[in-house]
One Martini backbone bead per residue (centre of mass of N, CA, C, O) as a GRO file, in nm:
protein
  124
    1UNK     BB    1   1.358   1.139  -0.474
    2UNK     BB    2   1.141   0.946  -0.248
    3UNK     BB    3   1.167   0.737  -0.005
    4UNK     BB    4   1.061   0.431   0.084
    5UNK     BB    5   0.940   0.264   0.422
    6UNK     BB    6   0.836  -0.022   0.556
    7UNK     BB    7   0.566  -0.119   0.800
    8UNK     BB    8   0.401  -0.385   0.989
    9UNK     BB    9   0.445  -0.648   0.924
   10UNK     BB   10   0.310  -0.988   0.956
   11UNK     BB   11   0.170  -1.232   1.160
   12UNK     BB   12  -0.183  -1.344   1.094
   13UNK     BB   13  -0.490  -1.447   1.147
   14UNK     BB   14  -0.732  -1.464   1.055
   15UNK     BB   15  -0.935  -1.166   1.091
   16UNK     BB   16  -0.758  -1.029   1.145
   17UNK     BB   17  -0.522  -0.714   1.193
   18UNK     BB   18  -0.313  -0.490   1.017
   19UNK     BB   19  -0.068  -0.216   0.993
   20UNK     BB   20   0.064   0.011   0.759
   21UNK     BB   21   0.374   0.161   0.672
   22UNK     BB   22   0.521   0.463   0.493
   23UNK     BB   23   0.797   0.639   0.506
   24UNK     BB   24   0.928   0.950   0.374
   25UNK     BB   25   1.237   1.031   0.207
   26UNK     BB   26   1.339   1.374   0.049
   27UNK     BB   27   1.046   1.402   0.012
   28UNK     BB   28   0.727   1.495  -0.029
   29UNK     BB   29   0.401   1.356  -0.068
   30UNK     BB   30   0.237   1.556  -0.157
   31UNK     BB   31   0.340   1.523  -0.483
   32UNK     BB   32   0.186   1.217  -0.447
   33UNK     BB   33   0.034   0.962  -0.567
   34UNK     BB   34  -0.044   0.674  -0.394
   35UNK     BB   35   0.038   0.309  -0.338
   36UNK     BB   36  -0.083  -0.052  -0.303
   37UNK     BB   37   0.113  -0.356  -0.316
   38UNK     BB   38   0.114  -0.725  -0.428
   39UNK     BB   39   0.340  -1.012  -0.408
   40UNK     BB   40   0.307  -1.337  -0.478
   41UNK     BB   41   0.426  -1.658  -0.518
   42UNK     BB   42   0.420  -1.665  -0.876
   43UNK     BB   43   0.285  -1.375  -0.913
   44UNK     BB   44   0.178  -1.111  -0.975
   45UNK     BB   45   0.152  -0.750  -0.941
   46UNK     BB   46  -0.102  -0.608  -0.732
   47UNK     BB   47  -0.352  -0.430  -0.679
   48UNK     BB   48  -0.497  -0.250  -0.386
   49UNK     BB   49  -0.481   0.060  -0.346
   50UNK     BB   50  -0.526   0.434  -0.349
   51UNK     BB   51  -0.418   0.765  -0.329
   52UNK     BB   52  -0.468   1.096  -0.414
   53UNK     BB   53  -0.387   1.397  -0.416
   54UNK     BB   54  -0.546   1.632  -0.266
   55UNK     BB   55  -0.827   1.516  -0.230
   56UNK     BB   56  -0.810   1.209  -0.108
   57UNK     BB   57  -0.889   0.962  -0.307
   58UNK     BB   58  -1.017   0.639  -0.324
   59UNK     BB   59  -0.872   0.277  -0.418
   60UNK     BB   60  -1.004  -0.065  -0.486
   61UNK     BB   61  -0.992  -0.350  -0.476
   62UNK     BB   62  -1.223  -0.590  -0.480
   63UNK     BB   63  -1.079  -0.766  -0.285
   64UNK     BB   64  -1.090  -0.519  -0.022
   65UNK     BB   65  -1.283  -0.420  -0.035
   66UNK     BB   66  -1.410  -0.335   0.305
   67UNK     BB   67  -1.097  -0.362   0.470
   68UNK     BB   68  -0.955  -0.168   0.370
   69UNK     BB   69  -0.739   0.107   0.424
   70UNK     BB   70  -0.632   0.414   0.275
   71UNK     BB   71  -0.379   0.662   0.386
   72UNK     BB   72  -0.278   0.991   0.485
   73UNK     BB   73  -0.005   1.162   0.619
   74UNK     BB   74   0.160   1.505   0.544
   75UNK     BB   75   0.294   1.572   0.804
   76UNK     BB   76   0.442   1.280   0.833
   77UNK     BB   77   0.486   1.150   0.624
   78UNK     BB   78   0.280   0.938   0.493
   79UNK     BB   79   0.157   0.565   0.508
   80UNK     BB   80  -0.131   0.371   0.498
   81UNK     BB   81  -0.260   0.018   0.584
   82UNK     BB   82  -0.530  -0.099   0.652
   83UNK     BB   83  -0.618  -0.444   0.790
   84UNK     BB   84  -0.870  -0.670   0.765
   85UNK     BB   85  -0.995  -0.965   0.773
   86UNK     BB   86  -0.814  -1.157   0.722
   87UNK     BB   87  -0.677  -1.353   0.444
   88UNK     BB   88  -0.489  -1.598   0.320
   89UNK     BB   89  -0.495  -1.406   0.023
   90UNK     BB   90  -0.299  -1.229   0.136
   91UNK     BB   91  -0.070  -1.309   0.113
   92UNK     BB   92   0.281  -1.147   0.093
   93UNK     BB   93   0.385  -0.814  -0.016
   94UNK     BB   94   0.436  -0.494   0.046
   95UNK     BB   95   0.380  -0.196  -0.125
   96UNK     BB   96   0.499   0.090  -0.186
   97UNK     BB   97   0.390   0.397  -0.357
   98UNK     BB   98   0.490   0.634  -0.588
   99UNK     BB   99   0.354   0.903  -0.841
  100UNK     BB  100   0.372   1.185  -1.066
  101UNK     BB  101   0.194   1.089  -1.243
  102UNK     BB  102  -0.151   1.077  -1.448
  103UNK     BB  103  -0.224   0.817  -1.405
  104UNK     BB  104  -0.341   0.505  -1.350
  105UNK     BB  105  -0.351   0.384  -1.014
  106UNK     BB  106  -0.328   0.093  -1.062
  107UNK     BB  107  -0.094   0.088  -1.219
  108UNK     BB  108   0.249   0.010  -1.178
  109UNK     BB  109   0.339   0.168  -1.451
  110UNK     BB  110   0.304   0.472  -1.272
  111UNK     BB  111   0.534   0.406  -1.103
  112UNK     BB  112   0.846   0.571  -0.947
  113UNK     BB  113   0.827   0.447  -0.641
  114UNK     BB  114   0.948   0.187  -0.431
  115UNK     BB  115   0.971  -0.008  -0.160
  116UNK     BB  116   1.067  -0.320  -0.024
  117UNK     BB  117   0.885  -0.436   0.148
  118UNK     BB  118   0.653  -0.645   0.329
  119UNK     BB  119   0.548  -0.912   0.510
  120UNK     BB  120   0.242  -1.076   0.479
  121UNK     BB  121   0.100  -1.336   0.711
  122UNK     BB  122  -0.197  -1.558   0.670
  123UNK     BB  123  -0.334  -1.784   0.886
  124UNK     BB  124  -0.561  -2.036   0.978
   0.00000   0.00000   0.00000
């Protein structure tokens, strides 16, 4: 019901910075908790950060706290997730994700749509 496209991914060395974005078409975001998921070459797909609809409540990855921060803004229909400090350990694909249910927002097996993903890539 919801397309998500993302972009800003690219390379970057370690320490800097990249901004993504997520743009939503379809349907409004506004009825979606959003969430940023990733996954390296061998790995599973892993949660990154998470926010609720209504209050936009947010949610990181142990791994993230502290350097990454997403956010939406409802009236772009959008989806971001700022990335600072970058570690060469951040590197991946990242996907944005809507999910309709009221499950727990870390599961990637609770989220209903997803973008094709953005590649980013950190450099020592």
């Amino acid at each position: 019901q919801v397309q998500l496209v993302e972009s800003g991914g690219g390379l970057v060395q370690a320490g800097g910075s990249l901004r993504l974005s997520c743009a939503a078409s379809g349907r409004t975001l506004n009825n979606y908790a959003m969430g940023w998921f990733r996954q390296a070459p061998g790995n599973e797909r892993e949660f990154v950060a998470a926010i609720s609809r209504g209050t936009g409540s947010t949610y990181y990855a142990d791994s993230v706290k502290g350097r990454f921060t997403i956010s939406r803004d409802n009236a772009k229909n959008a989806l971001y997730l700022q990335m600072n400090s970058l570690k060469v350990e951040d590197t991946a694909v990242y996907y944005c994700a809507a999910r309709e249910g009221w499950g727990v927002p870390t599961m990637s097996r609770n989220y209903d749509y997803w973008g094709q993903g953005t590649q980013v890539t950190v450099s020592s």
